[in-house]
Every structure is written in structure tokens, then in C-alpha cells.
N, CA, C and O atoms as a GROMACS GRO file, in nm:
protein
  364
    1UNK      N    1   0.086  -0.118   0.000
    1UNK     CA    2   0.000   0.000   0.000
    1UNK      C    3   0.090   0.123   0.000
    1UNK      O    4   0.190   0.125   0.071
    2UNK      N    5   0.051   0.245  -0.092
    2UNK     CA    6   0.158   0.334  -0.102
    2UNK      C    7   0.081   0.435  -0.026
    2UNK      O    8  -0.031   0.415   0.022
    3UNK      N    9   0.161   0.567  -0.017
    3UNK     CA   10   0.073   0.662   0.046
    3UNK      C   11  -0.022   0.716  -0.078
    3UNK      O   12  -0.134   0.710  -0.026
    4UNK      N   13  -0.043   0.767  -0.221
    4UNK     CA   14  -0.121   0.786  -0.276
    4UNK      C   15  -0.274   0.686  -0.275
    4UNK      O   16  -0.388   0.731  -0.287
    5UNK      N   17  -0.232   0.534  -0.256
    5UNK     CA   18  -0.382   0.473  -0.211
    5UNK      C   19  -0.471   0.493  -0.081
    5UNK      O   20  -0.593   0.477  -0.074
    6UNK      N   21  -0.372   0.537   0.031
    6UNK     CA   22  -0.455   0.580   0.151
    6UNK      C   23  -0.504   0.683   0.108
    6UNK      O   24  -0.625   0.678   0.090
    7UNK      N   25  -0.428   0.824   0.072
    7UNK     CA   26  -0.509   0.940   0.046
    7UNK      C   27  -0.626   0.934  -0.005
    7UNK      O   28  -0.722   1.002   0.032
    8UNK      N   29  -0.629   0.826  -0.120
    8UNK     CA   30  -0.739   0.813  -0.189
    8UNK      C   31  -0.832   0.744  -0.148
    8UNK      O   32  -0.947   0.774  -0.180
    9UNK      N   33  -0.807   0.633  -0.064
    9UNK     CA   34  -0.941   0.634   0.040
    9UNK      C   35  -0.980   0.673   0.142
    9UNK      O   36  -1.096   0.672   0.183
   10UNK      N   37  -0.868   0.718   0.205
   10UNK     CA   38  -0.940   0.834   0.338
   10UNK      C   39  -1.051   0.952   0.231
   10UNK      O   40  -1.173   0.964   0.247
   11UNK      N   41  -0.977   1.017   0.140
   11UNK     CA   42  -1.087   1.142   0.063
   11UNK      C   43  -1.231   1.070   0.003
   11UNK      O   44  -1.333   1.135  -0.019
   12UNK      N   45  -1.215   0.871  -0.028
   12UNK     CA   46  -1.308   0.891  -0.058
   12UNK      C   47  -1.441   0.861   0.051
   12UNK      O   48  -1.562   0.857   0.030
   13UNK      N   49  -1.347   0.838   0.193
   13UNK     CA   50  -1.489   0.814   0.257
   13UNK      C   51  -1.481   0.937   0.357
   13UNK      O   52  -1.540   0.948   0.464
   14UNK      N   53  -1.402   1.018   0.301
   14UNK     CA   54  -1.471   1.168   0.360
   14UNK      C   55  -1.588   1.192   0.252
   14UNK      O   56  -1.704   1.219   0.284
   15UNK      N   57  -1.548   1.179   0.140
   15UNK     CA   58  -1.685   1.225   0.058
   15UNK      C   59  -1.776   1.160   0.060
   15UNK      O   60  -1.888   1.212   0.056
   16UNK      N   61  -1.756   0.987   0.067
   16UNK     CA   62  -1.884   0.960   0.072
   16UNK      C   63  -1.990   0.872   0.216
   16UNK      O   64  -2.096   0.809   0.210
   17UNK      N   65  -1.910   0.904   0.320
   17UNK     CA   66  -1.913   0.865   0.396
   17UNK      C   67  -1.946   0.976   0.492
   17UNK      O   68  -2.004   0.966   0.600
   18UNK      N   69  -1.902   1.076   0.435
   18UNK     CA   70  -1.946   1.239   0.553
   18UNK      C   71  -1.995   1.307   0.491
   18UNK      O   72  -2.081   1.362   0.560
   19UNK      N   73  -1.996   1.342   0.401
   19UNK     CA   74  -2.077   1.417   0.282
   19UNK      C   75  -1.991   1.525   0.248
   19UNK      O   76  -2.058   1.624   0.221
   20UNK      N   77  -1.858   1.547   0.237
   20UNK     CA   78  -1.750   1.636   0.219
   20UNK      C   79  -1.742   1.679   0.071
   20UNK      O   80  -1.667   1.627  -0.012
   21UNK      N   81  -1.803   1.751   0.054
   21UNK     CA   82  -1.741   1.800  -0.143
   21UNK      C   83  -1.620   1.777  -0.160
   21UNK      O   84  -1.528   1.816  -0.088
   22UNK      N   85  -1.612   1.698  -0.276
   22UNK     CA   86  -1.483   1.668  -0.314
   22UNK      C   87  -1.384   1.756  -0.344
   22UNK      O   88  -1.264   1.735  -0.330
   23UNK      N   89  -1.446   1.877  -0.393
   23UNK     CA   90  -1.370   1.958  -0.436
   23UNK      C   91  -1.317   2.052  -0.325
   23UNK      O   92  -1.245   2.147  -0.359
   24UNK      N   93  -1.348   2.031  -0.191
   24UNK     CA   94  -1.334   2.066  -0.059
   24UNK      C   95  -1.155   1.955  -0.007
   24UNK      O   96  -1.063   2.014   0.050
   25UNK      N   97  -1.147   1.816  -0.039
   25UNK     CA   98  -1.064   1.791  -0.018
   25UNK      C   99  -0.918   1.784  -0.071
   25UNK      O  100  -0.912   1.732  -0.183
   26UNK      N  101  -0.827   1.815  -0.030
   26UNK     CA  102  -0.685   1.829  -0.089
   26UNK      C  103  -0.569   1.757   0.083
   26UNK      O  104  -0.599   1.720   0.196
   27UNK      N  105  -0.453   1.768   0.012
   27UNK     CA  106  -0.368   1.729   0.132
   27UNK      C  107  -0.354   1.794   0.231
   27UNK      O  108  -0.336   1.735   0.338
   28UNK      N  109  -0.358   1.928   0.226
   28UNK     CA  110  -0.345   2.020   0.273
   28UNK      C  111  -0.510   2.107   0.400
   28UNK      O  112  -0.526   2.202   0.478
   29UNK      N  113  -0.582   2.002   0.347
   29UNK     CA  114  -0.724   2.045   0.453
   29UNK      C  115  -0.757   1.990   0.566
   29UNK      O  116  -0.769   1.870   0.590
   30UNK      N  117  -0.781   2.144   0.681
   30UNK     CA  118  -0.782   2.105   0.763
   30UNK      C  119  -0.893   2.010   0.836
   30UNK      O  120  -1.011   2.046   0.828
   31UNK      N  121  -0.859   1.878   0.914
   31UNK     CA  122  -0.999   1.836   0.894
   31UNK      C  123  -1.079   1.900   1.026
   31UNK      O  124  -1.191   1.853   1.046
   32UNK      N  125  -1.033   1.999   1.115
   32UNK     CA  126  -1.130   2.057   1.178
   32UNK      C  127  -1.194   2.199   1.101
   32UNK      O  128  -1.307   2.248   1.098
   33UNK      N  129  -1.106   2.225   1.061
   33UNK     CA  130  -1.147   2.373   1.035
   33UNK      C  131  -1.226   2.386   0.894
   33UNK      O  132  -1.318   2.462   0.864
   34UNK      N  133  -1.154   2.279   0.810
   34UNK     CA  134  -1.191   2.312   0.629
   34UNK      C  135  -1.313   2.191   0.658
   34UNK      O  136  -1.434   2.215   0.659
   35UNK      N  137  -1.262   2.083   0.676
   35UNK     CA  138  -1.399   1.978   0.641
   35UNK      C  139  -1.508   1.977   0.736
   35UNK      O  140  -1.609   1.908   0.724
   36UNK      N  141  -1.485   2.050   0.823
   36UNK     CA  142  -1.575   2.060   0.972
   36UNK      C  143  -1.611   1.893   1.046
   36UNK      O  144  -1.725   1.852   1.069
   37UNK      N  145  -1.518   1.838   1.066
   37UNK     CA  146  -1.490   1.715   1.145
   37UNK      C  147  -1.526   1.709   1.255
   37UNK      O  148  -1.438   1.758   1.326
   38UNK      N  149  -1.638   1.664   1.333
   38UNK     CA  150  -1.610   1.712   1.438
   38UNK      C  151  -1.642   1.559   1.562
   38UNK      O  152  -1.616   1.454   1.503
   39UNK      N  153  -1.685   1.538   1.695
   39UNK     CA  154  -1.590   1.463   1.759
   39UNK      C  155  -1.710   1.334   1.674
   39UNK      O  156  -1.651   1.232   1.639
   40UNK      N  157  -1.818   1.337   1.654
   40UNK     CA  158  -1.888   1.238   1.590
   40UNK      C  159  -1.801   1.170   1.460
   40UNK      O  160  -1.778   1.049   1.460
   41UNK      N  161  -1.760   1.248   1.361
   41UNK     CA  162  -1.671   1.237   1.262
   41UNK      C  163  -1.526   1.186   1.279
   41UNK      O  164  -1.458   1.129   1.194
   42UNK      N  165  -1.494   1.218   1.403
   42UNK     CA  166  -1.336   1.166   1.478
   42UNK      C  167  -1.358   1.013   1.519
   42UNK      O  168  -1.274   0.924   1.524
   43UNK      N  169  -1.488   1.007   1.546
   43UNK     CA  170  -1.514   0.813   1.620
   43UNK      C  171  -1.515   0.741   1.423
   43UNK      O  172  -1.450   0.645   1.382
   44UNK      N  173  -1.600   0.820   1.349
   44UNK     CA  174  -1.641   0.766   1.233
   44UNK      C  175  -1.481   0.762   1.193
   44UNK      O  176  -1.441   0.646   1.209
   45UNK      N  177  -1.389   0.838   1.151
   45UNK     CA  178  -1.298   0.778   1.107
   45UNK      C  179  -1.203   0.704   1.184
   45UNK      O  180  -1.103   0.666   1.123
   46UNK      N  181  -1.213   0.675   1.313
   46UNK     CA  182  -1.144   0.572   1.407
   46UNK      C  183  -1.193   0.505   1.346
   46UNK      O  184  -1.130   0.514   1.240
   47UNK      N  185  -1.266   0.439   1.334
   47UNK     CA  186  -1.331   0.306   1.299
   47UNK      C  187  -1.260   0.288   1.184
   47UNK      O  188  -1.160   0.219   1.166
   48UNK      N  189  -1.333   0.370   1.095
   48UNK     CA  190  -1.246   0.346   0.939
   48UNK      C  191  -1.092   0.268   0.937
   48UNK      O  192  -1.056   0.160   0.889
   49UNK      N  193  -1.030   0.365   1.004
   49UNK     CA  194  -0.914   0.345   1.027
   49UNK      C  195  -0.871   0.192   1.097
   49UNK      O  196  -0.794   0.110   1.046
   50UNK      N  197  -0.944   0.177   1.228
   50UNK     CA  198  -0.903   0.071   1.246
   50UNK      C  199  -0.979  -0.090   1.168
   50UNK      O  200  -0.946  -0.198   1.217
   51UNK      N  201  -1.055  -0.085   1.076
   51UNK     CA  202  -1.091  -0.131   1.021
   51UNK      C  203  -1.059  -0.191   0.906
   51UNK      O  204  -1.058  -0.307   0.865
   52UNK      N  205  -1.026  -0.054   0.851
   52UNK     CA  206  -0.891  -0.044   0.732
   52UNK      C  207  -0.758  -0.071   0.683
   52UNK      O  208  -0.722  -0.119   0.576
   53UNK      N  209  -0.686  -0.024   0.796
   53UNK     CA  210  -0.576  -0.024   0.838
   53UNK      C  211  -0.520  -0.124   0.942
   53UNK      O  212  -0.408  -0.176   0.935
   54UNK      N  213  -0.614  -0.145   1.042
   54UNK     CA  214  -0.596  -0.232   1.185
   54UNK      C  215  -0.487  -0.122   1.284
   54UNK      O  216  -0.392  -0.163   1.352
   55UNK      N  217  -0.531   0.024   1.270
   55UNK     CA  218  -0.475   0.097   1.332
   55UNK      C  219  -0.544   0.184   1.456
   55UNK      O  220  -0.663   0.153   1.459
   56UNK      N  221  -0.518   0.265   1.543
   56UNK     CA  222  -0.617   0.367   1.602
   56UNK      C  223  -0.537   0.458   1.564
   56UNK      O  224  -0.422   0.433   1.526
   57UNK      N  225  -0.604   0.621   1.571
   57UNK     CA  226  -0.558   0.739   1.582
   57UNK      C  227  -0.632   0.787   1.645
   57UNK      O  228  -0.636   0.897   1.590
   58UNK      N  229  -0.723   0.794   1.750
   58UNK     CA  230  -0.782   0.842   1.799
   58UNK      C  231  -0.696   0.896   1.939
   58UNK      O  232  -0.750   0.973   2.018
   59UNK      N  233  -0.586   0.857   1.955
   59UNK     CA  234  -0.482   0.929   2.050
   59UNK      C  235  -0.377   1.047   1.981
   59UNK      O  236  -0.321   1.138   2.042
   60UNK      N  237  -0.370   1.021   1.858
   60UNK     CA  238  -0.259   1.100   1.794
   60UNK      C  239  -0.364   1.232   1.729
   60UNK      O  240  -0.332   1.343   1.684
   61UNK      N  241  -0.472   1.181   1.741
   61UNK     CA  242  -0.594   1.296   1.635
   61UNK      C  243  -0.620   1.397   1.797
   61UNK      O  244  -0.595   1.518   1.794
   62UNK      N  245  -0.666   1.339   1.915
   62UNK     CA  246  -0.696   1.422   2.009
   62UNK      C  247  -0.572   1.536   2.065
   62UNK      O  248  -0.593   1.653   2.094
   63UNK      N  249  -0.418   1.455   2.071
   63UNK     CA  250  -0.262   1.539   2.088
   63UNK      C  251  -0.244   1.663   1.945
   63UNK      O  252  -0.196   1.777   1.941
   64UNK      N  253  -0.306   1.574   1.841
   64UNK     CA  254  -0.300   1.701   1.748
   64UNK      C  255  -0.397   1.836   1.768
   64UNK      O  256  -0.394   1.947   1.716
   65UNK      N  257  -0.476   1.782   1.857
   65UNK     CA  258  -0.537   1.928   1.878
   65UNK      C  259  -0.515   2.011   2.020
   65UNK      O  260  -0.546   2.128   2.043
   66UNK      N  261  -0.481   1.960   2.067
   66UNK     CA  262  -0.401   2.027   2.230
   66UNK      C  263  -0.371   2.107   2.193
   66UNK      O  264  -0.331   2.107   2.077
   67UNK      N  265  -0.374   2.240   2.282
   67UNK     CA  266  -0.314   2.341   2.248
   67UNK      C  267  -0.174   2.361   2.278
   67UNK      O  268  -0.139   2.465   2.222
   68UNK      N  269  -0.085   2.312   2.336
   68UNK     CA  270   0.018   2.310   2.335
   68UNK      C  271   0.071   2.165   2.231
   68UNK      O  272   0.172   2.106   2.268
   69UNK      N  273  -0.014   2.107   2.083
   69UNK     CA  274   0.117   2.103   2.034
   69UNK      C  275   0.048   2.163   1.881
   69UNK      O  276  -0.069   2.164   1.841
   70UNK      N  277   0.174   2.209   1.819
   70UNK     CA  278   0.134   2.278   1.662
   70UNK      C  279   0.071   2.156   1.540
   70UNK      O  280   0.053   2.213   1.432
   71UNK      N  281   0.048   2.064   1.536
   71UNK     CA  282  -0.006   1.996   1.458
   71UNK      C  283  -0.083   2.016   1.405
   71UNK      O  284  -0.185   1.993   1.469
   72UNK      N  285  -0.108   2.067   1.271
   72UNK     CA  286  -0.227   2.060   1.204
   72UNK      C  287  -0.274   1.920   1.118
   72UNK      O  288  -0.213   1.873   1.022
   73UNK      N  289  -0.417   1.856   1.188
   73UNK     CA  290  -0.463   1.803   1.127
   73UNK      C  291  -0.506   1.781   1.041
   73UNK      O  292  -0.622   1.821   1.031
   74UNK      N  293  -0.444   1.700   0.911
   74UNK     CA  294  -0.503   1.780   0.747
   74UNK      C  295  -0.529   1.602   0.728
   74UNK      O  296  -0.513   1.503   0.800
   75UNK      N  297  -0.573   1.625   0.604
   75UNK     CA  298  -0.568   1.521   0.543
   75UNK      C  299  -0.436   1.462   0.492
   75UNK      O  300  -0.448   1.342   0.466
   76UNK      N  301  -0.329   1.506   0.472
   76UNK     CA  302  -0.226   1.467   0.451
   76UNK      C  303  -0.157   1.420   0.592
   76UNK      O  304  -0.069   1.335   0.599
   77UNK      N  305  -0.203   1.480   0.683
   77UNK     CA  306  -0.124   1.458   0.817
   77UNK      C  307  -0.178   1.300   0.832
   77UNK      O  308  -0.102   1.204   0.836
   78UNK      N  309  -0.309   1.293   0.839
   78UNK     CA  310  -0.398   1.150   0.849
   78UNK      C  311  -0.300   1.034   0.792
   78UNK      O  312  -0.252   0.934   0.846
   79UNK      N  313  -0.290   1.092   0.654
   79UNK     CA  314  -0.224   0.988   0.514
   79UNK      C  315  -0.081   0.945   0.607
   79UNK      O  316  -0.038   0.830   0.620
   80UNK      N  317  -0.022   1.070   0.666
   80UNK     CA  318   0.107   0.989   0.711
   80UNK      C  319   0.129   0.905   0.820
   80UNK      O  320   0.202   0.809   0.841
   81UNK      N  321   0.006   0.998   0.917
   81UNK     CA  322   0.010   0.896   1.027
   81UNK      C  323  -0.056   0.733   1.006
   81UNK      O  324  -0.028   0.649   1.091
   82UNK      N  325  -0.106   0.712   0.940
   82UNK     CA  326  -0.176   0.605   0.895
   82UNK      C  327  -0.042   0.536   0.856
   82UNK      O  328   0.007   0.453   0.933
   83UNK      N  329   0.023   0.572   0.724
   83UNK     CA  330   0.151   0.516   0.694
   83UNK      C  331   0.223   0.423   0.817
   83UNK      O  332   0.225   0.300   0.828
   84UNK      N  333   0.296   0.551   0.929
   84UNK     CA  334   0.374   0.537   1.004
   84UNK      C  335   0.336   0.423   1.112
   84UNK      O  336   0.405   0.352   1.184
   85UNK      N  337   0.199   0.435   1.091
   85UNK     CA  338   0.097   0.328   1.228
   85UNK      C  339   0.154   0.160   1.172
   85UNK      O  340   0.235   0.085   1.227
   86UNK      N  341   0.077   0.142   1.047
   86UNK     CA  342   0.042   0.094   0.993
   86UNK      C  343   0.140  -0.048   0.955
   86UNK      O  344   0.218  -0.020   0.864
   87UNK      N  345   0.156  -0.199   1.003
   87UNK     CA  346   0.264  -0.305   0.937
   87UNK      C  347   0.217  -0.293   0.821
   87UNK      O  348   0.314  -0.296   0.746
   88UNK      N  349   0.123  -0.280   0.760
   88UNK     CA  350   0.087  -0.322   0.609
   88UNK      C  351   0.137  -0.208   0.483
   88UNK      O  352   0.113  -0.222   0.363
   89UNK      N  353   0.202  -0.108   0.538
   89UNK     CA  354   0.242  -0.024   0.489
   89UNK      C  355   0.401  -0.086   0.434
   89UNK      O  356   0.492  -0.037   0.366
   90UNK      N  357   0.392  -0.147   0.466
   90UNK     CA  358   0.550  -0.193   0.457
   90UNK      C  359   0.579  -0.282   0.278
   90UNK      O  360   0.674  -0.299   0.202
   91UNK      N  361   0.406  -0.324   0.281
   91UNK     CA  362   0.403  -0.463   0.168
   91UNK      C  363   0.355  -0.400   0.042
   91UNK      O  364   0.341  -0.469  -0.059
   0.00000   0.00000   0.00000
């Protein structure tokens, strides 16, 4: 699995899974601020994720928003942490 196939299914079950205009998603969006994510949408893509992937982020998605650390949560941030989580990333 490369990182261009995660991107492409994390965006597509933001779109079709949250109702996100496509033309709303890029690497670069934030998913609190641009896609309006919010904590209902944070369990929906835990799941995804660990479903998907056999990963959680639901610890690394809540530290990214602390105010003491700078992380912006984008969709690209997702794509990497997913990567980095991820044994199947390897194959």
C-alpha cells in the first residue's frame, strides 16, 4: 500500500461517507477547520481506520489538537500517520 492509495481512500470516505465536497478535499485540509470534522466524525474515522488499516488514531488525532502542540490536522497529516501506524504499509 503506497501513500497515494490511503489518500485516496481516506478522501473517498470523507466524501462519501461524511458528505465532504470533493472539491473541498486536498492534502493540505484542515480536517477541523476546512472539512468541519467534528468529535462524531473523529469516532467515524477511528473506525475506518481501524478497520482499514488495523490501526487507532484516535490518541494522535486528540494530541494534534491540544493546544500546546502545533499539529495541524489535514488530510495529509492522516495519510502519514496512517503510513507510520500501519505493518501493512510496509508490503
Amino acid at each position: 500500500m503506497n501513500r497515494g492509495d490511503v489518500y485516496q481512500e481516506i478522501k473517498s470516505f470523507l466524501v462519501v461517507q461524511m458528505d465532504v465536497p470533493e472539491a473541498d478535499v486536498s492534502e493540505g485540509s484542515h480536517l477541523v477547520d476546512d472539512l468541519e470534522i467534528d468529535s462524531l466524525s473523529v469516532l467515524e474515522l477511528t473506525v475506518f481506520t481501524e478497520e482499514n488499516y488495523d490501526v487507532s488514531i484516535e490518541e494522535a488525532f486528540k494530541e494534534s489538537l491540544s493546544p500546546e502542540n502545533s499539529t495541524e490536522p489535514t488530510v495529509g497529516w492522516l495519510t502519514d500517520l496512517i503510513l507510520t501506524m500501519t505493518p501493512r504499509a510496509a508490503v
